[in-house]
C-alpha positions as CSV (number, residue, x, y, z in Angstrom):
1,X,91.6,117.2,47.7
2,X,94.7,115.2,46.7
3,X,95.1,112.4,44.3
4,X,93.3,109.5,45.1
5,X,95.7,107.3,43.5
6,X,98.7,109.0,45.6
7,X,98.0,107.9,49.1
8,X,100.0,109.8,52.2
9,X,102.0,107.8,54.1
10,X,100.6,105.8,57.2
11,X,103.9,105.9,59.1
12,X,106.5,108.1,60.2
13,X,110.5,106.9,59.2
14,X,112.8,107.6,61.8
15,X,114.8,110.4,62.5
16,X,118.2,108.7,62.6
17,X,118.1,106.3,59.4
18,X,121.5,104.3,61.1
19,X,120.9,102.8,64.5
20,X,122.6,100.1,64.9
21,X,120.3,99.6,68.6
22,X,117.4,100.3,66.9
23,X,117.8,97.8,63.8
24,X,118.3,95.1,66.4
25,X,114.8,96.2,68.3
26,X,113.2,96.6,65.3
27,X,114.5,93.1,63.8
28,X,113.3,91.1,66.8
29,X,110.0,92.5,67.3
30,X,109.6,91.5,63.0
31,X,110.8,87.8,64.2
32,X,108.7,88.1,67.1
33,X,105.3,89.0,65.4
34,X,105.8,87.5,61.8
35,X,105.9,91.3,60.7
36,X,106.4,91.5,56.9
37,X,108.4,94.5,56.8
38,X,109.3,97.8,58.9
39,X,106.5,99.7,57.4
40,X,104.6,97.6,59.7
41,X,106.1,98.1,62.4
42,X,106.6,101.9,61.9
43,X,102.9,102.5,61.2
44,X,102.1,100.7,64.8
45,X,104.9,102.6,66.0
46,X,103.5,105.9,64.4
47,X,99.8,105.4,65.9
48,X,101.2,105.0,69.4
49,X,102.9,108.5,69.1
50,X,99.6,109.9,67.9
51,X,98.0,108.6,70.9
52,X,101.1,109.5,73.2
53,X,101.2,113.0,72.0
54,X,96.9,113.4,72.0
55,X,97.6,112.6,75.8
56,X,100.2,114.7,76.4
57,X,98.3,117.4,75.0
58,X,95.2,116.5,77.3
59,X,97.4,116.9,80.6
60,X,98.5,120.5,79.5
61,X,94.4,121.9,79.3
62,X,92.6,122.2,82.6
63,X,90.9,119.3,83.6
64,X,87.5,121.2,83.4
65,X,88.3,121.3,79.5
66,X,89.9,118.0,78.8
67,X,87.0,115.6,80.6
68,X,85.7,114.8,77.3
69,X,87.7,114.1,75.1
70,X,89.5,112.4,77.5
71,X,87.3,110.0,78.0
72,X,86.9,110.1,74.4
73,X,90.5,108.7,74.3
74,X,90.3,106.4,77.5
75,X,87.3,104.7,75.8
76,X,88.7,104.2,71.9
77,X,91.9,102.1,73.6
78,X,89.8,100.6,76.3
79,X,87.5,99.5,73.1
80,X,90.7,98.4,70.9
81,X,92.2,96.5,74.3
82,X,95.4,98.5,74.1
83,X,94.4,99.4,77.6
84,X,93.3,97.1,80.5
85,X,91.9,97.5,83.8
86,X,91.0,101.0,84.7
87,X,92.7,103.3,82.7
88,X,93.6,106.9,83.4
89,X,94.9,109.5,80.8
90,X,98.8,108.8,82.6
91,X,98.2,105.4,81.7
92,X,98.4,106.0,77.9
93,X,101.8,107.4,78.4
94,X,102.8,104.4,79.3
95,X,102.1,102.2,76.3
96,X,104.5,100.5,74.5
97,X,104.9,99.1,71.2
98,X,104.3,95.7,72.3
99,X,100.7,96.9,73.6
100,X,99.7,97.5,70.0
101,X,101.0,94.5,68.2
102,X,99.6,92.4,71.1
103,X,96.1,93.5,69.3
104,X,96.9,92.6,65.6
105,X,94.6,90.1,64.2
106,X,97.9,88.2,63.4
107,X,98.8,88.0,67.0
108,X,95.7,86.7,68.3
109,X,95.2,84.1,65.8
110,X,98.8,82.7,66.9
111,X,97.4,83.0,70.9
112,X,94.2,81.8,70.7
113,X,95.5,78.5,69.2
114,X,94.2,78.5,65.2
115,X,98.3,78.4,64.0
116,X,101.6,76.7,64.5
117,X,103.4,79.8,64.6
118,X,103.4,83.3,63.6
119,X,104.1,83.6,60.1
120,X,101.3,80.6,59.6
121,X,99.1,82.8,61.1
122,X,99.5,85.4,58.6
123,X,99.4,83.1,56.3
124,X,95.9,81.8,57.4
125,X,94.7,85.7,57.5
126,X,96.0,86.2,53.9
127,X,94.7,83.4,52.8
128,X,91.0,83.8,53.6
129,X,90.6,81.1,56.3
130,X,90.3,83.5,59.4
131,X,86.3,85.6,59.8
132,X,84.5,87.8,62.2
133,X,80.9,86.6,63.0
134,X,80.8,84.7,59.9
135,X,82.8,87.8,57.6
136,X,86.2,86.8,56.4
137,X,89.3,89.4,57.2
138,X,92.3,89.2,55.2
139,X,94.5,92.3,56.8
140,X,97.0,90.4,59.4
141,X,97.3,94.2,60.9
142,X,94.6,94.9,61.6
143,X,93.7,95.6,65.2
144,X,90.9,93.6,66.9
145,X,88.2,95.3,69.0
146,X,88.0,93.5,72.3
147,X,84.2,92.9,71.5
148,X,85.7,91.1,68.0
149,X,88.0,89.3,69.7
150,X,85.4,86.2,71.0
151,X,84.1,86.1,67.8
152,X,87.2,84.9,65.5
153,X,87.1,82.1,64.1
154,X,88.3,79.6,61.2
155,X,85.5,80.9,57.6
156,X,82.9,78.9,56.9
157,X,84.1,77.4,53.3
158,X,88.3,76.9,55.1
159,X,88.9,72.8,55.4
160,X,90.5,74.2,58.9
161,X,87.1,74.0,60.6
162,X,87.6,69.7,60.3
163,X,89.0,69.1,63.8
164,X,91.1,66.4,62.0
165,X,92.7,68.6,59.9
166,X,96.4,68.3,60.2
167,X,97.0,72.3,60.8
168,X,94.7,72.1,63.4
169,X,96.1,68.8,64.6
170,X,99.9,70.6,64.9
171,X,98.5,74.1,66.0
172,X,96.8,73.0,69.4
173,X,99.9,70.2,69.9
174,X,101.9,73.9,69.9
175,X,99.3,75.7,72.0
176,X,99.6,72.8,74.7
177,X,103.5,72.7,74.4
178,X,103.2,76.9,75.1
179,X,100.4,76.5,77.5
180,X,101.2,73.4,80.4
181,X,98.7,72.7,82.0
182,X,97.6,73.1,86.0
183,X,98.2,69.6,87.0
184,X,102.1,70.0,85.5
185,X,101.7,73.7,87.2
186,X,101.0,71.8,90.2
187,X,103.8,69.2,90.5
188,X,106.2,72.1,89.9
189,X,104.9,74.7,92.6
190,X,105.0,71.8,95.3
191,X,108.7,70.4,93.8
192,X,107.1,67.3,92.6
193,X,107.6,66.0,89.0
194,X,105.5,63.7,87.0
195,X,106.5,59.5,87.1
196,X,108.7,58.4,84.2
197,X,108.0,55.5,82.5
198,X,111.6,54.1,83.7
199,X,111.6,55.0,87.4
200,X,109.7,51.7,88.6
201,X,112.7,49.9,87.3
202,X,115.1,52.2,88.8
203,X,113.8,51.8,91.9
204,X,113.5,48.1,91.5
205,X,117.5,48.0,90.6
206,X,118.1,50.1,93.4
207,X,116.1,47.3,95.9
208,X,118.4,44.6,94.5
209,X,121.7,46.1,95.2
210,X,120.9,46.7,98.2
């Protein structure tokens, strides 16, 4: 047993410390997500290999041998919402980093509408105003069972659960802004737009010079 005050590493670096291609992927998916720093990013990174390689190990047995633990597998990320629809074993080959951070508590508070933006959702994580069924969760990496994900919400002692709170005020003006909704959807699938308050004087303009 090692020491408990001398915890391994959760994340592989990468093999070629210089990439100049790779420092630009990595930078925007940190802007993209609010990620605090590459460990982050490299311990999502360094789960989806484990899964990748479990997988690839699965399709090299006999299918007689692998049945159960593939559906062990299938199931986990089926459970987590990394995978969607009906999954096959091939289908966890094709994950990408994207899929995991997609399922970070972080991630979900920003879509589901409870922040103005990315780094405000981490903030609210942080900060103790974010629970599950009534328990408060402070770890913006966390990823969110698909079961857990209908049941987040703003903690029972955060001034964020006041509709008239300001944050909440700005954060659903951003999730409509993001989000248009059908009757826009509408007017722009049948190549209509939406009256402007000036056109009825336009038009009326256009009648006299004629």
């Amino acid at each position: 047993m090692g020491d408990p005050r001398r915890q391994k590493k959760k994340f592989v670096t990468p093999k070629r410390p210089f990439d100049t291609e790779r420092f630009e992927q990595e930078l925007q998916s940190i802007g993209s997500y609010g990620l605090r720093n590459k460990k982050e990013l490299w311990r999502h990174r360094t789960d989806l290999s484990r899964y990748r390689r479990t997988a690839r190990n699965l399709l090299a047995l006999p299918e007689s041998e692998r049945k159960l633990m593939e559906s062990e597998l299938i199931n986990k990320l089926a459970r987590l919402g990394i995978l969607t629809g009906e999954p096959v074993l091939d289908s966890v080959l094709d994950l990408t980093l994207e899929n995991m951070l997609e399922r970070r508590l972080q991630t979900l508070v920003f879509r589901k509408g409870f922040a103005c933006s990315m780094y405000h959702a981490r903030q609210l994580v942080t900060h103790g105003h974010i629970s599950i069924s009534g328990s408060r969760v402070n770890t913006p990496s966390r990823i969110i069972k698909v079961d857990e994900e209908e049941r987040l919400e703003y903690s029972r002692r955060s001034p964020l659960r006041d509709d008239s709170h300001p944050a909440r005020i700005a954060a659903s003006d951003i999730a409509r802004r993001v989000v248009p909704d059908s009757d826009s959807m509408d007017h722009m699938d049948t190549g209509e737009r939406e009256p402007r308050p000036g056109d009825d004087k336009d038009k009326q303009d256009a009648g006299s010079n004629e």
